[in-house]
C-alpha positions in Angstrom: 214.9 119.5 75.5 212.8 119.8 78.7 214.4 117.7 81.5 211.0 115.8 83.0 213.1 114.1 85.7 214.9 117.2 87.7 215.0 117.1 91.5 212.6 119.6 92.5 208.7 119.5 90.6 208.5 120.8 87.3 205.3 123.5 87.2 203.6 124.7 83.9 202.0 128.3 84.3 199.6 129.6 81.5 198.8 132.9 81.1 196.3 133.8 79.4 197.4 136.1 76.1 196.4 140.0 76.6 195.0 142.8 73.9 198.1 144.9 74.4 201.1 143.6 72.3 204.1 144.9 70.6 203.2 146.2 67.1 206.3 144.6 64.8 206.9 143.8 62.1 207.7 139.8 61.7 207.4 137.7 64.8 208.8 137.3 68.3 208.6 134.9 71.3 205.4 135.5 72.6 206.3 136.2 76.4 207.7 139.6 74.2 204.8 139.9 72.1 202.4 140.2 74.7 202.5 143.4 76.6 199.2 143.1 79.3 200.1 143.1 82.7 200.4 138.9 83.7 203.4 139.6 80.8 205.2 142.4 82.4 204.9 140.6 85.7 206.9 137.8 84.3 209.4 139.7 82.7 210.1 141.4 85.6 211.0 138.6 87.5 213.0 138.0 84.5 214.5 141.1 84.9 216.1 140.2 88.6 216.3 136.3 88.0 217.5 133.6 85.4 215.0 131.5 83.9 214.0 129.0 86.8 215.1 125.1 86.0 211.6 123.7 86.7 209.3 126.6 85.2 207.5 125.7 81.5 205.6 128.5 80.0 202.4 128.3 78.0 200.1 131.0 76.3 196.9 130.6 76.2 196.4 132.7 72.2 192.8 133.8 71.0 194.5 132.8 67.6 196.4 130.1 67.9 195.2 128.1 70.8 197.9 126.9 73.3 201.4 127.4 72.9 205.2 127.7 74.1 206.1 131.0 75.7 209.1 131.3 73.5 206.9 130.3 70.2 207.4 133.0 68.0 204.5 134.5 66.2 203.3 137.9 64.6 201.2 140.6 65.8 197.7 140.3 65.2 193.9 141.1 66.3 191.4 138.8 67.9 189.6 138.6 71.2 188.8 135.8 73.3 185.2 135.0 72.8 182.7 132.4 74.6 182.1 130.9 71.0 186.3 131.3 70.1 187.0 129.2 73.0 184.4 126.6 72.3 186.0 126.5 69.0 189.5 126.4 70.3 188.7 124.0 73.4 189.1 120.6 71.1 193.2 121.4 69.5 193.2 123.2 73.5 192.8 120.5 75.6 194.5 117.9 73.9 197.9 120.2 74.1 197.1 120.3 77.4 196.8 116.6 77.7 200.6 116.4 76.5 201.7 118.9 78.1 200.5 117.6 81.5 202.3 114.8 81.5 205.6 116.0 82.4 204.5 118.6 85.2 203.5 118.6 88.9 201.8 121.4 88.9 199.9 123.7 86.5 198.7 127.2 87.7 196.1 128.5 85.0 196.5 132.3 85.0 193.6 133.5 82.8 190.0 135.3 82.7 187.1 133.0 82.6 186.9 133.0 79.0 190.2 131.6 78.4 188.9 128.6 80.9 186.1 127.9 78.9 188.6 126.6 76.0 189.8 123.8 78.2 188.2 120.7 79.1 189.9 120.3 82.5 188.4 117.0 83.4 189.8 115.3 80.4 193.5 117.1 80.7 193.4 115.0 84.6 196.2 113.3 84.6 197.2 111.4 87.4 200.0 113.1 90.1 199.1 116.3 88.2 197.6 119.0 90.3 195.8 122.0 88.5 195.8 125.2 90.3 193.4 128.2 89.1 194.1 131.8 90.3 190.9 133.4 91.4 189.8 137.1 91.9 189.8 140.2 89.7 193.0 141.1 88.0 194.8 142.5 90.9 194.6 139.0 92.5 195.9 137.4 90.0 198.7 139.2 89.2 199.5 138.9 93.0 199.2 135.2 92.7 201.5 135.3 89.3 204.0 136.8 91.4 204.3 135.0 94.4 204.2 131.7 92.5 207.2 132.7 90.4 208.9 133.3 93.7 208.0 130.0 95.0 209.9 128.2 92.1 213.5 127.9 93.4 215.2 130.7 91.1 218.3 131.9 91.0 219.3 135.7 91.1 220.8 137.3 88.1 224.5 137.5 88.4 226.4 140.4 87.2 228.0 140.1 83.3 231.7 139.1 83.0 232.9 141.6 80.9 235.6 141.5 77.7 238.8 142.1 79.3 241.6 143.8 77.3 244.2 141.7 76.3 247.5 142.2 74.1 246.1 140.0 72.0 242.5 140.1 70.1 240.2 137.4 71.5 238.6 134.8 69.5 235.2 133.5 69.4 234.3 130.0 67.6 231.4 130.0 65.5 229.0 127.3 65.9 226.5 125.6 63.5 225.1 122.8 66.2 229.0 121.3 66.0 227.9 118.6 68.9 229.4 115.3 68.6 228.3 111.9 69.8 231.1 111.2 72.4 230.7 107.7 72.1 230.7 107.4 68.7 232.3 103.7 67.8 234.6 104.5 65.3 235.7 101.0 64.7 231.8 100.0 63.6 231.3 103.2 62.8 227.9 104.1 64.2 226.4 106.2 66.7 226.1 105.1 70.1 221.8 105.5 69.7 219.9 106.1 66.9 218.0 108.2 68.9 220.1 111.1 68.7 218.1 113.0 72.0 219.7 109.5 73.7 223.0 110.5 73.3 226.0 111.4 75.3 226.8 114.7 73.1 229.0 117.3 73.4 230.0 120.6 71.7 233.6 120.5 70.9 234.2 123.3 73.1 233.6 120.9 75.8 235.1 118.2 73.7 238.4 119.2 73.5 238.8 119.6 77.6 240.7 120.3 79.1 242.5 122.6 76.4 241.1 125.6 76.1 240.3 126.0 71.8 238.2 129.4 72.2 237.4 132.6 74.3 233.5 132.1 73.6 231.0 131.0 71.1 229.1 132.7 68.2 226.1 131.8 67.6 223.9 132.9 64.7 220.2 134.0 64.8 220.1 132.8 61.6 219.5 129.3 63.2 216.0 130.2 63.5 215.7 129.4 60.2 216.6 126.0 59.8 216.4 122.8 62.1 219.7 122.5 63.6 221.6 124.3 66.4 220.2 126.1 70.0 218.2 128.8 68.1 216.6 126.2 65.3 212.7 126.8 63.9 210.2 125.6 66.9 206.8 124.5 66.6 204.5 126.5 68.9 203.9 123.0 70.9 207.6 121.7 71.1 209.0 121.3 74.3 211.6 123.5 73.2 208.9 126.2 73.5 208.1 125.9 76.6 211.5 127.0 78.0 214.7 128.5 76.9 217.9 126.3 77.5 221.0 129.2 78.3 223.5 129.7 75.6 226.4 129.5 78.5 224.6 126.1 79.6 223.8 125.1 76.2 227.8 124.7 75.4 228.6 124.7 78.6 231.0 127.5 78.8 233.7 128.3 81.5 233.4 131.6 83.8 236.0 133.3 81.3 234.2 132.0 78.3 231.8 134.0 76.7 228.9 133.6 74.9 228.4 136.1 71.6 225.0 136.4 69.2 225.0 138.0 65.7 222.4 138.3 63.1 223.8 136.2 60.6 223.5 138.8 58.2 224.9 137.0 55.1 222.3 134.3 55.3 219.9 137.1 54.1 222.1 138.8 52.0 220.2 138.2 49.3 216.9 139.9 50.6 215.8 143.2 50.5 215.8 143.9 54.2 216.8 141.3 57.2 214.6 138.6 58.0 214.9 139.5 61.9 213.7 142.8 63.0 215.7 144.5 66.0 212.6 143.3 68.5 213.4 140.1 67.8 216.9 139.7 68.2 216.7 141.7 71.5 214.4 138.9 72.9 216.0 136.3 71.5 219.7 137.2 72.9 217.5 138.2 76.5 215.7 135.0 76.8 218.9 132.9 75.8 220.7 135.1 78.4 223.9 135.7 75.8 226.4 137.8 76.8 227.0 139.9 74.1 224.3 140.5 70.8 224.8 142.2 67.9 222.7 144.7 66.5 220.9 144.3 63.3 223.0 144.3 60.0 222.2 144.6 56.1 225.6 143.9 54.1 226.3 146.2 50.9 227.3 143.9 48.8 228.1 144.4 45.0 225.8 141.9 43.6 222.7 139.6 44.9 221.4 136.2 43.7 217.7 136.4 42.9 216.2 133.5 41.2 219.4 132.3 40.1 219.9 135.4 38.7 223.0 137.7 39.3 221.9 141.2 39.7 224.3 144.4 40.6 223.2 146.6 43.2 223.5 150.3 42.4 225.8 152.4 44.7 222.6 153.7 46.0 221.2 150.2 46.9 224.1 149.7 48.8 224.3 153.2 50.5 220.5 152.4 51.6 221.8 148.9 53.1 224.3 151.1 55.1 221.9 153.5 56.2 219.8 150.9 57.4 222.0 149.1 59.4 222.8 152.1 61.3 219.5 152.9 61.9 218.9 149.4 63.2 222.1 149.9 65.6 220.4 153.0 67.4 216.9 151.4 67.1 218.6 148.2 68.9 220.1 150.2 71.5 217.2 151.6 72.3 214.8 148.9 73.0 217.6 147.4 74.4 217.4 149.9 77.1 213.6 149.5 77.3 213.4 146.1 77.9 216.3 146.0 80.0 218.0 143.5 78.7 220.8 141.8 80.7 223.3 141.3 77.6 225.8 144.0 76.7 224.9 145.6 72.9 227.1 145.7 69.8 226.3 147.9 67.3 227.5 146.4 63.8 229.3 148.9 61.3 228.9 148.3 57.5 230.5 150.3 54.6 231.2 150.6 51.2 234.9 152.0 52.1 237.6 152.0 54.9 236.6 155.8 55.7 232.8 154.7 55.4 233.6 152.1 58.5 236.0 155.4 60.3 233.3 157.9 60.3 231.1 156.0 61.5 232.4 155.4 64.9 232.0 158.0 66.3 228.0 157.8 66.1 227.8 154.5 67.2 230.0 156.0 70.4 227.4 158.6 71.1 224.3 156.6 70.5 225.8 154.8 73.6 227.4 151.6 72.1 231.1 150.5 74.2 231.4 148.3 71.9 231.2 147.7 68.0 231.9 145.4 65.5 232.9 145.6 61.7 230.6 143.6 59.4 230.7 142.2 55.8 234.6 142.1 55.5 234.6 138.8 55.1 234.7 139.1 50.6 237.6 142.0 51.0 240.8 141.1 50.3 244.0 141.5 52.7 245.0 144.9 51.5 241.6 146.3 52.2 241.0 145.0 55.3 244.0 146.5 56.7 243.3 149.7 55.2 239.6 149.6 56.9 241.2 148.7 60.5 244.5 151.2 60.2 241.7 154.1 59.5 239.0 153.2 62.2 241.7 152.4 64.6 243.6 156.2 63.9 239.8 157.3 64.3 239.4 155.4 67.5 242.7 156.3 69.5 240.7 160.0 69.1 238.1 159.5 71.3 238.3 159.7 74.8 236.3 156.3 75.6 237.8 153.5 73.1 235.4 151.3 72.2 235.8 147.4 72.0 236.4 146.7 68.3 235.3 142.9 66.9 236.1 141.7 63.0 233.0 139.7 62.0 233.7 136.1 60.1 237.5 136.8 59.2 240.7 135.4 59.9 243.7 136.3 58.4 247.0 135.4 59.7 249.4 137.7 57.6 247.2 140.7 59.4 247.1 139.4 62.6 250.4 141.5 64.1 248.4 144.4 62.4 245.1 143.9 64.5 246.9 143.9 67.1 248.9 147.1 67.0 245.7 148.7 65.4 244.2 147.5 68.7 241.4 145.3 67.7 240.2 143.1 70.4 238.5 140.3 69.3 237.5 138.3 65.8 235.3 135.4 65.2 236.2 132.6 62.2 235.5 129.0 61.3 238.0 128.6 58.9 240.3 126.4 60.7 237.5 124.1 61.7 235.9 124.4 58.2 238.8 123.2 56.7 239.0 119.5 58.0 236.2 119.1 55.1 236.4 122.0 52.8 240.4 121.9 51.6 241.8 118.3 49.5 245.3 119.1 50.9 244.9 121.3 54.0 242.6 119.3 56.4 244.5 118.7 59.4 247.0 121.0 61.5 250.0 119.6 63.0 251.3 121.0 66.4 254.3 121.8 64.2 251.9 124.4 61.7 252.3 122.1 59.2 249.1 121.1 57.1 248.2 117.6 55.9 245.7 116.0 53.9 242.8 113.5 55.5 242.7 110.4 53.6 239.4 110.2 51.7 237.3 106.6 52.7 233.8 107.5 52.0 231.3 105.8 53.5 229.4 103.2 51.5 226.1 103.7 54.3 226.0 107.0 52.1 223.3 107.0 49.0 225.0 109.0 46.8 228.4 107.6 47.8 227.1 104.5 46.8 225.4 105.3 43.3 229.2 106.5 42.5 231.2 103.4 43.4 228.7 101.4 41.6 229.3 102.7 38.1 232.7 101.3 38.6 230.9 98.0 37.6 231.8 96.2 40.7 229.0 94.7 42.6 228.3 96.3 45.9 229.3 93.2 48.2 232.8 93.8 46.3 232.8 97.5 47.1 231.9 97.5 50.8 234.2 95.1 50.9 237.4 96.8 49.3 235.7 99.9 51.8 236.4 97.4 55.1 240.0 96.8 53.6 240.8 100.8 53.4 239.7 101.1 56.9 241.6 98.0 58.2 244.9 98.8 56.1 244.8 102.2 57.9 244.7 100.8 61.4 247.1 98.2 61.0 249.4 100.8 59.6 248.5 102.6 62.9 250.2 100.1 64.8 252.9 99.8 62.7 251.5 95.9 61.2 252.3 97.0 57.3 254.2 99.1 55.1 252.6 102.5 54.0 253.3 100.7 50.5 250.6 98.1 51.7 248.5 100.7 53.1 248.2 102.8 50.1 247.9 99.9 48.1 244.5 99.4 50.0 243.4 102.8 50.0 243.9 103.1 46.2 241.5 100.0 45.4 239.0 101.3 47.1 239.7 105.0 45.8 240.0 104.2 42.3 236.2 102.9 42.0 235.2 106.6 41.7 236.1 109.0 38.9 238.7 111.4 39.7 240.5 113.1 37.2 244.3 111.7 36.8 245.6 115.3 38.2 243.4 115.0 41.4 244.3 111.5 42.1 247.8 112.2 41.7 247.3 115.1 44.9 245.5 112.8 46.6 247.7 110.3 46.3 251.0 112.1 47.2 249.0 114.3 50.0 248.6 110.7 51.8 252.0 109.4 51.3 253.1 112.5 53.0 250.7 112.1 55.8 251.1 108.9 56.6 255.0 108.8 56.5 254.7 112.0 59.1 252.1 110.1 61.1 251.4 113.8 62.8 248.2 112.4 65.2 251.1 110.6 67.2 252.6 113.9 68.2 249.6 115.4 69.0 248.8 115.2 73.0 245.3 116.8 72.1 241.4 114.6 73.6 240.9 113.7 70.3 244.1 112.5 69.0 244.9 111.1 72.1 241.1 109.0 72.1 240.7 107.8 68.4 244.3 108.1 66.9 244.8 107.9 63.0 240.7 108.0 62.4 241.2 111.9 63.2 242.7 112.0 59.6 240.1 109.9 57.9 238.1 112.4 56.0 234.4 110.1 56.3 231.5 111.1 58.2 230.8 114.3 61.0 231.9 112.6 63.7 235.2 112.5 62.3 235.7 115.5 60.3 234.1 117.8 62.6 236.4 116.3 65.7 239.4 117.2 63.1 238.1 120.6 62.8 238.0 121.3 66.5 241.8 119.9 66.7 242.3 122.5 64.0 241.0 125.1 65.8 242.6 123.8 68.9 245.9 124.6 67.2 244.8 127.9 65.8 243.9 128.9 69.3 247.2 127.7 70.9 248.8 129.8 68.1 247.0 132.8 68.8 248.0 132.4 72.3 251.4 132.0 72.1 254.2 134.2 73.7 255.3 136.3 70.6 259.1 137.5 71.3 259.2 141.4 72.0 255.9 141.5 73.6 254.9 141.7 77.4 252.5 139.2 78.8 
């Protein structure tokens, strides 16, 4: 969200849009689309500077009227007409009018046909000072650039780079995992309803100060739902207006670093990626990641259309292959042509180990230092090492090693392997994922022993609440048997009754849903064992240490997801530990 109350004044520019624009194929932010010369202006101050704090961003669009820099829209062709911007200057001006509202200034940076769109006396606002930049082109792309200079900026800093380590670093995967840090657990609800009010955190932050991750992955895939840094805009949301840094964002030490990829496996199904290269080359620019990941299309065996299971035919899948290495050279390239601040990685995909070995060495002479191995997350153990023993032996041939990453896997019976095989880095959310996702594996002691959570769902929950009722109890009866669960499990938290008494508890409020007799039998022995091991007491971690036994109540985000970052605080401090025989 746009921060309206900064220190220094916030300034809107809008540029008019220009004729010449990238011709691609799906859509990208428009500051990329647009290719006249206000566009490349701004991009090269881009190029030298980081995204001033107070600067918003509008385009003033023959075809869609007025919107966010970073809205992302196709490639078309219309011109900017007197009678277009009389029919424009209604839905025009009263964007403006919101828009206004949180900015000092406004520098207008368009021809006279653009101007006729807005109705500047109605978009006055009070405090609100509208500037227009006069002259013939030249003028006003002087008076683009020295405004953009005016705006306290901040020079571009040179990347941090991967540094080789004896052991491969690991990168957390995020789906918007923020948490309400003030969350009452003991009421359980959020400290606003509003959730922009607030006090949230990613769990990287969270979990401070232990360290649970060498960076963040974040998906592109985002774009395609609500949630997360890179989640579906409209053209007028704030959120268009500027982009918030991915290192800012989750608030990422120096040696932390931030990683995009393409999501590839949330378009598996599909004939050909929903993102083109263009658009993931802006998108990791503008977010100012430090490392993107070219454009992937995963050979799978079989798709899901309508429902339907359909095979792919070894030629299907040798044309997904084919693609994705096109992609990786066409990425590199307009990497290069844009230049982009972020370093590339060109993702590998294969049908076999000697598929993913033979292709190294293009990827090294397209340019790529560094490379990352893509759909192994299906393959079993035996193949995975087979895949990394023969692109490692075809690695240690080259004269220049490149950085080798594991996309979406973790697998700790292979870990000593990809680390004499020399891989450097992997990304997986198991260990988080499995707070939720596993009946009997939910929570990792600091001893590497698993335990269950104990299962309280929440009555506030609809469907939860359809459930309980077929027991035949009313639903005062049930949210109260609910309240007793919770209360049992605190008192037995402080040691005020038995674990008999606190199963007891736990049990009359479990039993009202319909579990078969071999799953409540687990359940019931997966608690006994957790709560005679109480393994939140030995845990020294932020959030053991803040909300004590609710870290193993499996009920609601706030709580499973803060169990899945202890779990992948204790992956990490695994991972990281001195392993006898080798030097440090």
């Amino acid at each position: 969200m746009l921060d309206s109350n900064t220190s220094s004044p916030r300034n809107l520019v809008i540029l008019g849009c220009s004729a010449t624009k990238v011709e691609t194929e799906g859509v990208l932010p428009a500051i990329h689309l647009y290719d006249g010369p206000t566009f490349r202006v701004l991009r090269s101050f881009l190029r030298e500077n980081t995204w001033p704090h107070s600067l918003s961003l509008a385009v003033l669009s023959a075809k869609f009227g007025l919107i966010g820099g970073l809205a992302q829209i196709p490639y078309y062709n219309r011109k900017m007409t007197s009678v277009r911007a009389v029919q424009l200057s209604p839905s025009v001006t009263a964007s403006l009018q919101k828009l206004v509202m949180n900015h000092q200034n406004v520098d207008l940076v368009m021809g006279k046909d653009y101007l006729e769109s807005i109705d500047l006396q109605a978009a006055q606002v009070d405090g609100t000072r509208f500037r227009f930049a006069a002259g013939a082109i030249g003028m006003k792309l002087n008076r683009l650039h020295d405004l953009l200079r005016c705006i306290p900026h901040q020079r571009r800093r040179p990347r941090h780079h991967l540094s080789r380590t004896q052991r491969p670093l690991y990168f957390l995967p995020d789906w918007d995992d923020f948490l309400d840090v003030d969350y009452d657990f003991k009421k359980d609800s959020f400290s606003s309803l509003d959730r922009a009010s607030r006090n949230e955190e990613h769990s990287i932050a969270l979990m401070r100060p232990q360290r649970m991750c060498d960076g963040v992955l974040v998906s592109l895939a985002q774009h395609l739902g609500s949630k997360g840094l890179l989640k579906r805009i409209g053209h007028t949301d704030s959120e268009s207006l500027a982009p918030n840094p991915v290192r800012t964002h989750f608030k990422l030490n120096e040696d932390q670093y931030a990683f995009g990829d393409c999501g590839a496996f949330s378009y598996v199904n599909q004939e050909s990626p929903t993102i083109s290269v263009e658009q993931a080359v802006s998108l990791y620019d503008l977010y100012e990641f430090d490392y993107g990941a070219s454009v992937d299309h995963i050979p799978v065996a079989e798709i899901d259309q309508d429902g339907k299971k359909i095979r792919l035919t070894e030629f299907e899948q040798k044309s997904r292959i084919r693609l994705t290495r096109r992609n990786a050279e066409s990425f590199f390239s307009k990497h290069r042509e844009q230049g982009a601040d972020f370093v590339p990685v060109g993702i590998i995909q294969g049908l076999d180990a000697n598929d993913y070995a033979r292709q190294i060495t293009d990827y090294v002479d397209i340019g790529y230092t560094h490379v990352a191995l893509g759909g192994l997350v299906p393959r079993g153990d035996a193949e995975v090492r087979e895949i990394v023993r023969k692109v490692s032996d075809r690695v240690q041939q080259l004269r220049r090693p490149p950085w080798i990453h594991l996309l979406g896997i973790y697998r700790p019976t292979l870990q000593e392997h990809f680390r004499r095989c020399g891989i450097n880095s992997f990304d997986s959310a198991t260990y988080f994922r499995k707070a939720w996702l596993r009946s009997d594996q939910n929570y990792l002691a600091v001893d590497g022993e698993w335990y269950a959570a104990i299962r309280v769902p929440p009555t506030r929950d609809a469907r939860t609440l359809i459930r309980l009722k077929k027991s035949g109890l009313s639903e005062r009866r049930i949210k109260s048997l609910e309240q007793k669960a919770l209360s049992a499990l605190r008192s037995y938290d402080r040691r005020g009754i038995s674990i008999t008494e606190c199963l007891k508890a736990l049990h009359a409020y479990d039993s009202l849903l319909t579990r078969a007799a071999t799953e409540r039998k687990d359940l019931s022995e997966g608690y006994r064992k957790t709560l005679e091991s109480r393994p939140w007491r030995h845990c020294q971690c932020a959030v053991c240490r803040k909300i004590g036994i609710d870290v193993l109540i499996f009920r609601g985000l706030n709580r499973n997801k803060r169990r899945g970052a202890h779990n992948t605080l204790q992956l990490y401090a695994q991972l990281t530990a001195p392993q006898p025989g080798r030097e440090h």
